[in-house]
N, C-alpha and C positions, 0 to 999 in steps of 0.2 A: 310568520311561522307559528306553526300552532304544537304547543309541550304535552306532551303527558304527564301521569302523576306518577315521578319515577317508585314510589314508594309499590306498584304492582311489580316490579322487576325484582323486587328481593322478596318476594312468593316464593316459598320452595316447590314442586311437583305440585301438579294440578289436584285442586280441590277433592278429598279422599273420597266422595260419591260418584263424580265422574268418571275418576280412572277406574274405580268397580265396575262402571257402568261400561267402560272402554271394553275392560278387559271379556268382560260378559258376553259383547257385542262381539270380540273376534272369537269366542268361543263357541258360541252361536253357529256364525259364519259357516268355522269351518266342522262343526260336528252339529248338521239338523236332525240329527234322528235322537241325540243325546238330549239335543236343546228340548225336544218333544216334554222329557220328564225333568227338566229343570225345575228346581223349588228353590224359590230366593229368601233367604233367611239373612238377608246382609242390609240395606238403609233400613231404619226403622219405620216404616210404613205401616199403616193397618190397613184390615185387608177385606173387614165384614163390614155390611149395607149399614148406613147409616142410622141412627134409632128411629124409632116410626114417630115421635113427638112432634123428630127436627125436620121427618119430611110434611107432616101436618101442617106444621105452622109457617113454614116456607112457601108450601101450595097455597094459603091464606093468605101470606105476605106478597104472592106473586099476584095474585085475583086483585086486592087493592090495588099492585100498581097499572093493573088493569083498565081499570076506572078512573075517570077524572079528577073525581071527590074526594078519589082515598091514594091518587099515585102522591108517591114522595119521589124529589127532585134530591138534591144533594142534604146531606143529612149533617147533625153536630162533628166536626173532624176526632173529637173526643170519644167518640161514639153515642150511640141516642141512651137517655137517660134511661126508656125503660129496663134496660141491658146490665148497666154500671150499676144499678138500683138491684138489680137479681143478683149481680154479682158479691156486690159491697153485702148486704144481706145474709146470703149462702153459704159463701164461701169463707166470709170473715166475722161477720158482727154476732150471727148467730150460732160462732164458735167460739165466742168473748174473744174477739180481736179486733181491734180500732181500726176500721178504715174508714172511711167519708167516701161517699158514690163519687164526688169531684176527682177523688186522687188516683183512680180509677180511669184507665186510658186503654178504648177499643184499639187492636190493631190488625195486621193481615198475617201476622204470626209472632210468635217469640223469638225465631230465630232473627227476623226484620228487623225486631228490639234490640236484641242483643248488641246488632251491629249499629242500628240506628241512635242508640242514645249515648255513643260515642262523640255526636254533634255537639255538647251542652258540657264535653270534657275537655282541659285545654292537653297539648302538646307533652306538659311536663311533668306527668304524672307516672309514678314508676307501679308498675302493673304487676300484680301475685295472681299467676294462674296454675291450675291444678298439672299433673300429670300423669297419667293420659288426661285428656280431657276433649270436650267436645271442638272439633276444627276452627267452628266458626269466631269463635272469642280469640283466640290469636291471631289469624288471618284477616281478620277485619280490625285488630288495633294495626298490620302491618299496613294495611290497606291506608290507615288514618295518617298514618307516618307517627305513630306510638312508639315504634322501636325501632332499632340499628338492624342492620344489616344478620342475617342470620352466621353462625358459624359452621364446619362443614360437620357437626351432630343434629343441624337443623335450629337449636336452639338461638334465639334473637336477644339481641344486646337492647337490655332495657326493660326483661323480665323475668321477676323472679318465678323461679319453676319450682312449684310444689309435687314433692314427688309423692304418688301414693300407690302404695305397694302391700301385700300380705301382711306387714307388720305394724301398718297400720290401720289395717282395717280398708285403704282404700279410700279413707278421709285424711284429707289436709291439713296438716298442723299449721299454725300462725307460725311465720319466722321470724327468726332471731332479728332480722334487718326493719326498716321501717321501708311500707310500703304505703300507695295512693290510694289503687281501685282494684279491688279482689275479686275475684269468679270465682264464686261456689256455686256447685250440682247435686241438688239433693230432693230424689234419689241420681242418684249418680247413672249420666249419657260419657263414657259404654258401661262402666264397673255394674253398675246397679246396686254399689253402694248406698246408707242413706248414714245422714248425719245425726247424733244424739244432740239431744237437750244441753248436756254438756258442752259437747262439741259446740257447737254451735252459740253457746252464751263465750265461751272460751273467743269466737270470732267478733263479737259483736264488740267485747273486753276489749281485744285488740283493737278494733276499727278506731271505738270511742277514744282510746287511750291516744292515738296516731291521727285523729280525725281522719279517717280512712272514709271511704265508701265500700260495701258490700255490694256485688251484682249478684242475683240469689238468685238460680234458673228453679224456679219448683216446675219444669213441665210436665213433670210425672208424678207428684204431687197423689196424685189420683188412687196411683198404685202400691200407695205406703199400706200396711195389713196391720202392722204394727201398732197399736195402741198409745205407745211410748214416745214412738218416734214423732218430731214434730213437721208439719206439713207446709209450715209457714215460717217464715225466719221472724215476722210479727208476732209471734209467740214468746220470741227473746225480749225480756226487759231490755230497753235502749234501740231496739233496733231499728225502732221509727227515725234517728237520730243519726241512721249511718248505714240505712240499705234501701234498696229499688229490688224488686221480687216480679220475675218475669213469671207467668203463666199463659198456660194455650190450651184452648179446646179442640186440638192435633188428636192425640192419643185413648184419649177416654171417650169423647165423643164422634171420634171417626172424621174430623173438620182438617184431614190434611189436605185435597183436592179442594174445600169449599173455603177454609182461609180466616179462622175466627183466633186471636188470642187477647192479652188484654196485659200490661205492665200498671204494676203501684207506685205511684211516685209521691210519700210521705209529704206533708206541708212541711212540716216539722226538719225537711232534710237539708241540711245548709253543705257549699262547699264555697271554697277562696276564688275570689277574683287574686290576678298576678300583684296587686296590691294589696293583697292580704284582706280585703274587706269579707267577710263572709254574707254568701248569700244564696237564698231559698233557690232548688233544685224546680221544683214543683212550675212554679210562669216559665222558667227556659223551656220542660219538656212542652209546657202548653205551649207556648208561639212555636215549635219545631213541628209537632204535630201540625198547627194550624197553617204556617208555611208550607210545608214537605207531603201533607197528607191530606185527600179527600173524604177517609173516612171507608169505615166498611159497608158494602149495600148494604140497606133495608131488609130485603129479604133473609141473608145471611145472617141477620144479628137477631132477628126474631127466632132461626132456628137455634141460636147459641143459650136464648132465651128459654126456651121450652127445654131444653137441657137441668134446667131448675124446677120443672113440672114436677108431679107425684110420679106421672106415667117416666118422665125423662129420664129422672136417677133413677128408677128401679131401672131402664133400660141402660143405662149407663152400669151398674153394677152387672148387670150380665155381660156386657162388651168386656168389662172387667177381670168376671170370671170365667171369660174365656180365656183371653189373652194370656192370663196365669194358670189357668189349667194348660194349655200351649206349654209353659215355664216349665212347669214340674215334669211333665213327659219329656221335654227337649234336655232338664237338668239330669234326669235320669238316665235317660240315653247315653249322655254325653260321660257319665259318670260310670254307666257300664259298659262304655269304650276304654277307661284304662283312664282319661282325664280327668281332671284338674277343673274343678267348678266353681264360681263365684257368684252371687248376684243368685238374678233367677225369683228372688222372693219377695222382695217390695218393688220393684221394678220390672218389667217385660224384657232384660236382656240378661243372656247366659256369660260372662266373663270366663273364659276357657284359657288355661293353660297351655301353650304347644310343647308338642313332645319335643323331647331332647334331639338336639340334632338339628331341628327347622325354625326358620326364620318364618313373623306371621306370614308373609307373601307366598313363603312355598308352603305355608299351610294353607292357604286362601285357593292356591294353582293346583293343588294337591284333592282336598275337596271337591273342587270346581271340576277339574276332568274327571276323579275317580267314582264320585258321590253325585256327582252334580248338582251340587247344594251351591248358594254362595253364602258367604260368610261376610264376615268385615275385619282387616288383619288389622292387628291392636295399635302395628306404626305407622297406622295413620292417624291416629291420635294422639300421638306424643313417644319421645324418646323412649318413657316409661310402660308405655303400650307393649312396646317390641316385647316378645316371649306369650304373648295372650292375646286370644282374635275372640269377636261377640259372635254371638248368636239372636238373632231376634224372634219373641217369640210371637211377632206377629204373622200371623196366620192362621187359616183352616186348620181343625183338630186333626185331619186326614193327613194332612203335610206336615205337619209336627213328629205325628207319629212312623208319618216316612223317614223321614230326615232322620229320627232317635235311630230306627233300622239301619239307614246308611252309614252313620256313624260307626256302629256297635261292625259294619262289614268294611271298613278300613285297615289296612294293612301300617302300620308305625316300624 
């Protein structure tokens, strides 16, 4: 007889992008002349060509595999040095931040990470995650068998829920309790929050003090404006000592179809064996990787590469300034509808308020037939969600500035 992994049975309702996608699909269905002017403002996708760098250097990386002399076979599972070397560089050293190109691990996304370095944690680790927050960080510790059985608010036995709301800002405060392994989002996937310098040495404070571990999503990273704000949790004195920082080249560089991200896993980062012994974080992700992973093609990591060009970031700051210029017109809209606005300003997504009276879902069904916009209703990201649905501001300036219309012509 062959078992399954009962730990997929205490899943609450299907993963919150496909029933969007459900719902999309029966609405479609049955109104094709509505679906014609459908604009989808709901999974975070981007939506404009790729930069011309990453198509340069990918046309070059294809021509070599073209040839005998210069095709590449399977490549390092860590991904190829000259990549981790643009990165480590870039993104960290020549912002006075200590990374080593070693600590530096190519993948096929962040979200992959998120769930994947779940492998290298044991069983008995009590878990602080935000609320709302993004699906895939609870769903894949339930997936792990991390936690208990959910209760009928949805909430799962075995983690503590950081709740973040208007008076907070929307950042997670450290709790009172002592916890394991924490998920921070900063900027914040949906709030579009982002975390201070404060904030943020406040978490590290805690880690060290708990020997805790940080899981630090910066995948948006990109779209901080802020001068102040920090982009890297490696910025925090200690934090080499108590967090892993996932990043992806999804959102700024347009790599969600082509599949580029890359996670840092500190040398420096120790956690217990069930016998207390403490030990480096850093050789478990490398044998997981080198077990579980082949590695990202060739061609793809050349173009993630040219993303560090002269020509790459100036085109990468234009994907940038679009995508936020999107922001501002979609924040405005949304604001001269009568709503309740958050976000919007270091991050690509709008944090919208629902009017009095609706639940995000019939804000979502409400939009969806009247506007035919889709959205993303807030509970689906945590109990805390519920009363607020996102907006994304990816997309065409034209649909942006549709969408503000449609809004501003809603009946509440």
């Amino acid at each position: 007889m062959a078992y399954l992994n009962d730990n997929y049975l205490k899943l609450k309702a299907g993963y919150l992008f496909p029933e969007i996608g459900r719902r999309v699909k029966a609405f479609c269905d049955a109104n094709p002349e509505a679906a014609k002017r459908l604009i989808r403002c709901g999974i975070g996708d981007v939506t404009e060509a790729l930069p011309g760098a990453v198509i340069t250097a990918m046309h070059t990386a294809v021509d070599e595999m073209a040839n005998r002399a210069t095709f590449r076979g399977y490549g390092p599972e860590q991904g190829y040095d000259f990549l981790r070397a643009a990165i480590a560089k870039n993104d960290f050293r020549d912002k006075g931040i200590e990374v080593a190109d070693d600590e530096i691990f190519v993948s096929d996304g962040s979200k992959c990470d998120c769930g994947n370095i779940l492998d290298i944690f044991g069983h008995q680790n009590k878990l602080a995650i935000s609320d709302p927050v993004y699906p895939v960080y609870v769903d894949t510790n339930v997936m792990a068998g991390h936690t208990g059985p959910a209760d009928e608010s949805g909430a799962y036995e075995g983690v503590v829920y950081l709740p973040c709301t208007p008076a907070n800002g929307f950042v997670p405060e450290p709790p009172s309790v002592k916890t394991d392994i924490i998920y921070l989002c900063s900027p914040n996937n949906p709030t579009g929050a982002t975390a201070t310098r404060a904030q943020l040495q406040a978490w590290v404070d805690y880690a060290l003090k708990n020997k805790s571990i940080i899981l630090f999503d910066a995948a948006y990273e990109a779209y901080i404006s802020d001068a102040a704000t920090p982009h890297s949790i490696y910025e925090i004195p200690g934090a080499r000592e108590c967090a892993i920082e996932f990043r992806s080249f999804s959102k700024h560089g347009g790599f969600t179809g082509i599949r580029c991200a890359f996670t840092i896993v500190p040398k420096t980062l120790m956690a217990s064996t069930s016998d207390g012994t403490m030990t480096a974080l850093h050789p478990l992700w490398n044998r997981r990787m080198s077990t579980k992973f082949n590695g990202v093609s060739y061609p793809v990591q050349r173009g993630a590469e040219a993303l560090y060009s002269p020509e790459g970031k100036q085109q990468v700051r234009a994907l940038i300034e679009h995508y936020m210029g999107n922001a501002k017109v979609l924040v405005a809209g949304a604001k001269a509808a009568g709503l309740t606005v958050f976000g919007g300003s270091n991050a690509p997504y709008i944090w919208t308020q629902t009017p009095a009276g609706y639940t995000s879902w019939q804000v979502f069904d409400k939009i969806l037939n009247e506007a035919n916009v889709v959205i993303t209703p807030g509970s689906g990201f945590g109990s805390k969600g519920e009363g607020y649905f996102r907006i994304s501001a990816f997309n065409s300036r034209a649909n942006a500035e549709e969408v503000a219309k449609r809004l501003q012509a809603l009946k509440w």
